[in-house]
C-alpha positions in Angstrom: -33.3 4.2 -7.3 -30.2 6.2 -8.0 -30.8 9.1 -10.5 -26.9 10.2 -10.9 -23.8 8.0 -12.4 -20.1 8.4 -11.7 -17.9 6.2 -14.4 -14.1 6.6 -12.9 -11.4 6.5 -15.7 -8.1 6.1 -14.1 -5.6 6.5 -17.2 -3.4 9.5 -17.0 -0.9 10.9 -19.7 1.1 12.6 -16.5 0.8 12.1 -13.1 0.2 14.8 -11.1 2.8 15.1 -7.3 -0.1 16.2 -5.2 -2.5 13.3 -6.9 -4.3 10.7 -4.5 -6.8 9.6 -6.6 -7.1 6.2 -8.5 -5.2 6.5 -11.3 -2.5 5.0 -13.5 -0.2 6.1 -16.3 -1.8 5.0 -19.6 1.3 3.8 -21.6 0.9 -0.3 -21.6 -2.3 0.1 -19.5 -5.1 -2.5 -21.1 -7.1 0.1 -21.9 -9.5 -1.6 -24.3 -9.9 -4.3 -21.3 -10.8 -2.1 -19.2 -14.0 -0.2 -21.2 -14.8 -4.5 -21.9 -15.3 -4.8 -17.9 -17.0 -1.2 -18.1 -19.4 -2.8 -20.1 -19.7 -5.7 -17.8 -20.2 -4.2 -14.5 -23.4 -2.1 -15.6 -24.7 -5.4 -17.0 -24.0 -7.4 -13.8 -25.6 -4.2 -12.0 -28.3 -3.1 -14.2 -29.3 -6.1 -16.2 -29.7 -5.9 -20.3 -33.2 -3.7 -19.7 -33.8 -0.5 -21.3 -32.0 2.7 -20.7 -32.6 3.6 -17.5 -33.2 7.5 -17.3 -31.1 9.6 -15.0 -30.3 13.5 -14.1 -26.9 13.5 -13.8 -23.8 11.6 -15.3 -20.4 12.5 -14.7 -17.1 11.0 -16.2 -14.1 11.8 -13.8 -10.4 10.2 -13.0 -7.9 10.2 -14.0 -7.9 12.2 -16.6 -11.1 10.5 -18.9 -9.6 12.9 -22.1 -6.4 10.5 -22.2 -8.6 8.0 -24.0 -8.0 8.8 -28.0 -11.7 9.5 -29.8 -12.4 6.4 -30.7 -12.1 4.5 -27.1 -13.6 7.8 -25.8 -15.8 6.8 -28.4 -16.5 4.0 -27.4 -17.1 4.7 -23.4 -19.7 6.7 -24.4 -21.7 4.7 -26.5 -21.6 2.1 -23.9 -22.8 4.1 -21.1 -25.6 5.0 -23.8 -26.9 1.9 -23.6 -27.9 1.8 -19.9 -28.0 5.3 -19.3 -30.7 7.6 -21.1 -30.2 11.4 -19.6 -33.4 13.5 -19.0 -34.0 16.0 -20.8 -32.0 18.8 -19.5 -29.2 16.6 -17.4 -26.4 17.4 -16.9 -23.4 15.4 -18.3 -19.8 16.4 -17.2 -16.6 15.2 -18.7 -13.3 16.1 -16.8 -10.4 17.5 -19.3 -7.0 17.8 -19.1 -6.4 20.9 -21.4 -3.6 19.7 -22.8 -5.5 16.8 -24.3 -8.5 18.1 -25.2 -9.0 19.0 -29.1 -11.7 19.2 -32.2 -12.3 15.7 -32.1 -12.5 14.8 -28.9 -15.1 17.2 -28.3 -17.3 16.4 -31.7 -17.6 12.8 -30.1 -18.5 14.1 -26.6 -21.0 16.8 -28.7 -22.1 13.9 -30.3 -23.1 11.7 -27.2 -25.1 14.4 -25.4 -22.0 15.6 -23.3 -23.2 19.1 -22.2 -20.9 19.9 -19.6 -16.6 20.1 -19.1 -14.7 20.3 -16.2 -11.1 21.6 -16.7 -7.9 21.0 -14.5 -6.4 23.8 -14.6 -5.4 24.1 -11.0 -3.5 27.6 -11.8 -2.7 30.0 -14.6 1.2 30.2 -13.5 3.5 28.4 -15.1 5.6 28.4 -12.8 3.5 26.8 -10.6 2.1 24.2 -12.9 5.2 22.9 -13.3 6.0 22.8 -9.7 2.9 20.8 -9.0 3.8 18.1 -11.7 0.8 19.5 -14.1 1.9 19.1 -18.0 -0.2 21.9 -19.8 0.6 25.5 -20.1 -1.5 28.3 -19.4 -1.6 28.5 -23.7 -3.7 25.4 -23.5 -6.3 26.2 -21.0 -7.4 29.4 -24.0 -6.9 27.2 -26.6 -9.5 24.5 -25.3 -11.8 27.4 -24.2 -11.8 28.4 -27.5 -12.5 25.2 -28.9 -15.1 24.0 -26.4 -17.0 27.0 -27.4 -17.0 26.9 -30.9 -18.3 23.6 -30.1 -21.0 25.1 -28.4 -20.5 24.3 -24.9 -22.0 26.5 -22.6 -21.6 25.2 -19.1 -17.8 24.6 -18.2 -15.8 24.3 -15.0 -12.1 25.5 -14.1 -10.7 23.9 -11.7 -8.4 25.9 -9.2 -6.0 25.4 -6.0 -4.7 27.4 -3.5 -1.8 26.9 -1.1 0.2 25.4 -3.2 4.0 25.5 -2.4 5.7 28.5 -2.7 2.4 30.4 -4.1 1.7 33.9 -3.6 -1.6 35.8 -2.8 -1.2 38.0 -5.6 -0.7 34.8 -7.6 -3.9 33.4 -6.2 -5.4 36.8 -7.5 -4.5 36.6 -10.7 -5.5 33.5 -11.3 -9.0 34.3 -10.2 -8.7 37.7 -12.4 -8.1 35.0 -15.5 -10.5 32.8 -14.8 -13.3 35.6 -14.2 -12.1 37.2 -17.4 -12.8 33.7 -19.0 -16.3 33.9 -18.2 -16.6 30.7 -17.5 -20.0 29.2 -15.7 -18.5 27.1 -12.7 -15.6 27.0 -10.6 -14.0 24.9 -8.3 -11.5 26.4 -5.9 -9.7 24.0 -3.5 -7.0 24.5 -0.6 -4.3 22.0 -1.8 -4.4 19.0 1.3 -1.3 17.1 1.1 -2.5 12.9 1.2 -0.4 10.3 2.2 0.9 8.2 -0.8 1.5 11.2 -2.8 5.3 12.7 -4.1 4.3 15.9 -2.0 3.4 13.9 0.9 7.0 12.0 1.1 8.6 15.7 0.1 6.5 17.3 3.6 8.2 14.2 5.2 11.4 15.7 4.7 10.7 18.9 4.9 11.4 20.0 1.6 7.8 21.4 0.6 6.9 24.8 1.2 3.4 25.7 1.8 1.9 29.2 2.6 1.3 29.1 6.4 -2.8 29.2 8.1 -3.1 32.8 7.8 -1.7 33.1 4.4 -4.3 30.5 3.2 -6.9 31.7 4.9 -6.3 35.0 3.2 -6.5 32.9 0.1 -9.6 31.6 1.0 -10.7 35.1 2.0 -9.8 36.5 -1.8 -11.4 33.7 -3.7 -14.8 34.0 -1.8 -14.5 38.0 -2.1 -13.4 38.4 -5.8 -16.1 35.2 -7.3 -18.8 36.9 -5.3 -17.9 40.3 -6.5 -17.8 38.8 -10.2 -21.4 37.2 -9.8 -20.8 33.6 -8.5 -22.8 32.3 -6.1 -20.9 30.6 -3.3 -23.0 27.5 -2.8 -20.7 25.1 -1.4 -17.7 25.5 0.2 -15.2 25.0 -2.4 -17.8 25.7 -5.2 -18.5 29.3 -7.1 -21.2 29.0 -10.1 -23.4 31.9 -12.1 -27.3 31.5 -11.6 -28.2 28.1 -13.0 -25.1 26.6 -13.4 -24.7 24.5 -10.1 -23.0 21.3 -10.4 -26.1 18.8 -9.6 -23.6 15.6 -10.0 -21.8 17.5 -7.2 -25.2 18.4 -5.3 -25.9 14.9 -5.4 -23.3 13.4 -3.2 -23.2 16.9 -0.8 -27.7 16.3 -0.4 -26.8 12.5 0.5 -28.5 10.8 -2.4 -27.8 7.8 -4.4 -25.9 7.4 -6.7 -24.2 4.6 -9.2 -20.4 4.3 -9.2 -18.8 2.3 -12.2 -14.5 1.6 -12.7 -11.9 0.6 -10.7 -12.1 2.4 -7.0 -15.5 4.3 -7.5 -18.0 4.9 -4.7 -21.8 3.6 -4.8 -24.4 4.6 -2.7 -28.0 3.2 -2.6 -29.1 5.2 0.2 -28.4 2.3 3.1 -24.9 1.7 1.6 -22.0 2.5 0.5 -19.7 0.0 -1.7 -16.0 1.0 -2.9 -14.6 -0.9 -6.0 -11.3 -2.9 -6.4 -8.5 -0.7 -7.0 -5.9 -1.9 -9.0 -6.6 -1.6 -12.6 -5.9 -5.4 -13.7 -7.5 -6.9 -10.2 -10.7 -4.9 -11.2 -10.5 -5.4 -14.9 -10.0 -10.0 -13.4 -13.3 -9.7 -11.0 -15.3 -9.0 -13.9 -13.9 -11.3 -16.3 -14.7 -13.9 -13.7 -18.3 -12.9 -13.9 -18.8 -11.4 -10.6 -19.0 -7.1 -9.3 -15.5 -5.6 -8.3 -16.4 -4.9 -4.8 -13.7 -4.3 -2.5 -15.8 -3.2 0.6 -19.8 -2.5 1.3 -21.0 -1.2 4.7 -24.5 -1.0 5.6 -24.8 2.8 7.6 -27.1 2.7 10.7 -29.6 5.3 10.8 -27.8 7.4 13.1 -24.6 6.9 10.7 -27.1 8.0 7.7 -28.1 11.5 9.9 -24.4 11.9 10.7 -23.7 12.0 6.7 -26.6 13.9 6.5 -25.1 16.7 8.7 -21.6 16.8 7.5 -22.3 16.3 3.9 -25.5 18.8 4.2 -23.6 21.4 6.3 -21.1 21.9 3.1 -23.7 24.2 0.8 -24.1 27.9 1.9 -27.9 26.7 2.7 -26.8 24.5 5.2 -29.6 22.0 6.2 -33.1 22.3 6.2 -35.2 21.5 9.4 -38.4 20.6 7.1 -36.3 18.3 5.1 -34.3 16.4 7.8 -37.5 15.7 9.1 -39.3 14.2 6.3 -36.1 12.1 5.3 -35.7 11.0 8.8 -38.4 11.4 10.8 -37.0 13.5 13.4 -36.0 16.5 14.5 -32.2 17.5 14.3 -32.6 20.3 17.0 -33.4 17.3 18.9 -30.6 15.4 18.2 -28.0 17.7 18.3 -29.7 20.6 20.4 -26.4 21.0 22.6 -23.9 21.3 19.6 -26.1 23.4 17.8 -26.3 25.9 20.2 -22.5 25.7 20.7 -22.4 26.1 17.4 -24.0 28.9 17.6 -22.7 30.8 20.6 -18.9 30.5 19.0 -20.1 32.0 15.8 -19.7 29.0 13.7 -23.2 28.5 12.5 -26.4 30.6 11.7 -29.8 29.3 12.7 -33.0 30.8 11.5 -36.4 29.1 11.6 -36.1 27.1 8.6 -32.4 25.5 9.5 -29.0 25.5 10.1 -25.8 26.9 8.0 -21.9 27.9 8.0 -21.5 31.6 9.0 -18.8 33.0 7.5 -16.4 32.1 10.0 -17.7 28.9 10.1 -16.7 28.7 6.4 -13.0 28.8 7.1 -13.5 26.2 10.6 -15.8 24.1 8.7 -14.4 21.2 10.0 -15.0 21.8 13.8 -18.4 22.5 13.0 -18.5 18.7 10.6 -16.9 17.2 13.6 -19.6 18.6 16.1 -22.7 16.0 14.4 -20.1 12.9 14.5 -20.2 10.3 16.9 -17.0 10.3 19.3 
């Protein structure tokens, strides 16, 4: 039984030019419909028994803080009643700084919220601009401010790098804001242009200017250096936090576990398979009205497809994957399975085996995908 929850919100009061997630601008969107088939989709999944308890829950989009209070509200309460979080879960709610405020934040304090995860993507503005973002760096203080007056005391800043036109020393002094911050998480990402994006049609005609390989691999290089030096661990590729403050939601879907995915376009995964959602907002928002689950696609893995995941998932955390562990999920030996790409691995300085498993090397960090590549099947 899965022991984490995704809801996916996909209302946006500004959409983003490098966005290729599920999301919609909010004006005339039928918002109130779409927390009704919320509703319906854990009862169709879950039945009407008690609160089932979880570890994780984690409220993403879209930008979930474009909902006013009382829908936001509302969502909560409803995931309240067939979600119960352990005692000491984790529950993350993404923000959009520019929309977060004293209210908002009393009803997520409220509901047992205990964890926010900022956009804040960079602290030029300049830059924030360019990438279609509508706060200022002004806001990203001012909802620091507030959050902790409100007494939160785990919270995320999202950053990118290579974005068009960006420097390195503008890289560095975002990451000399953030550390300055003191904030307990972040989540630094190279920008990757996807196809039905405005930056993907603008790279189509060569009118977008991104940093070249080595210049983002210098950024790379920084953001690893300067989070370590400041007392983040680097536990997963793109992910920095201070002792304790690990994203488990994130752990979740990078140890290959179960999890429940609610709202139009979310993932599911049971452990045998995965199931994407409808899309489209209204087609999602019809399937449930109808009485019956938004699935748009569910494919049962093969065990060699679940070992595969395994790998490529598994080999994303600075840990890498554990022998013991494969084998007691799996019943086999991954040296076995893969003894000839592991010790290629190994010989081009890619990985690092000890006696207890397999994980990036450093240079494996910035090549990660050759060494992802290496456990699929052709």
């Amino acid at each position: 039984m899965a022991r984490a929850v995704y809801i996916h919100i996909p209302f946006c009061t500004h959409i983003c030019l490098y966005c290729d997630f599920n999301k919609v601008f909010i004006k005339g969107q039928p918002v109130e419909a779409y927390l009704d088939a919320l509703d319906q989709e854990m009862v169709l999944t879950l039945g009407n028994a008690h609160p089932q308890p979880v570890d994780t829950i984690y409220i993403g989009g879209g930008t979930p803080t474009a909902l006013s209070p009382r829908q936001l509200d509302r969502l909560l309460q409803t995931i309240g009643t067939y979600f119960q979080l352990d005692p000491g879960g984790e529950w993350t709610v993404e923000a959009n700084p520019g929309d977060l405020d004293r209210e908002k934040l009393s009803v997520m304090k409220a509901h047992g919220v205990n964890r926010l995860s900022l956009g804040v993507q960079s602290f030029q503005e300049r830059l924030l601009k360019m990438i279609g973002r509508s706060h200022l760096p002004e806001d990203v203080y001012r909802s620091l401010e507030l959050a902790r007056e409100m007494d939160f005391r785990n919270i995320n800043i999202d950053l990118m790098f290579r974005l068009p036109t960006q420097t390195i020393s503008e890289v560095e002094s975002s990451l000399s804001e953030l550390i300055s911050l003191g904030v307990e998480h972040a989540s630094v990402y190279s920008l990757i242009v996807e196809p039905r994006t405005v930056f993907y049609q603008l790279m189509k005609k060569g009118k977008l200017p991104l940093p070249d390989e080595d210049e983002e691999a210098d950024m790379f290089a920084r953001v690893i250096d300067r989070l370590e030096g400041a007392g983040y661990i680097h536990y997963e590729i793109s992910n920095f936090a201070k002792p304790g403050f690990e994203s488990r939601h994130n752990l979740t879907y990078w140890n290959n576990e179960p999890y429940y995915g609610f709202g139009a376009g979310a993932h599911s995964f049971d452990g045998i398979r995965r199931r994407v959602n409808i899309g489209p907002v209204n087609h999602y928002i019809r399937a449930l009205k109808q009485g019956r689950l938004p699935i748009r696609e569910e494919i049962g893995l093969s065990l060699r497809e679940r070992m595969e995941e395994e790998m490529f998932l598994g080999m994303r955390k600075m840990e890498g994957v554990r022998f013991e562990h494969f084998r007691e999920k799996y019943g086999r030996d991954l040296r076995e399975i893969w003894e000839k790409e592991v010790q290629d691995l190994v010989a081009r300085g890619l990985l690092l085996e000890d006696e207890g498993g397999i994980r990036l090397s450093r240079r494996g960090i910035f090549l990660g995908n050759l060494v992802f590549e290496a456990f699929l099947k052709e």
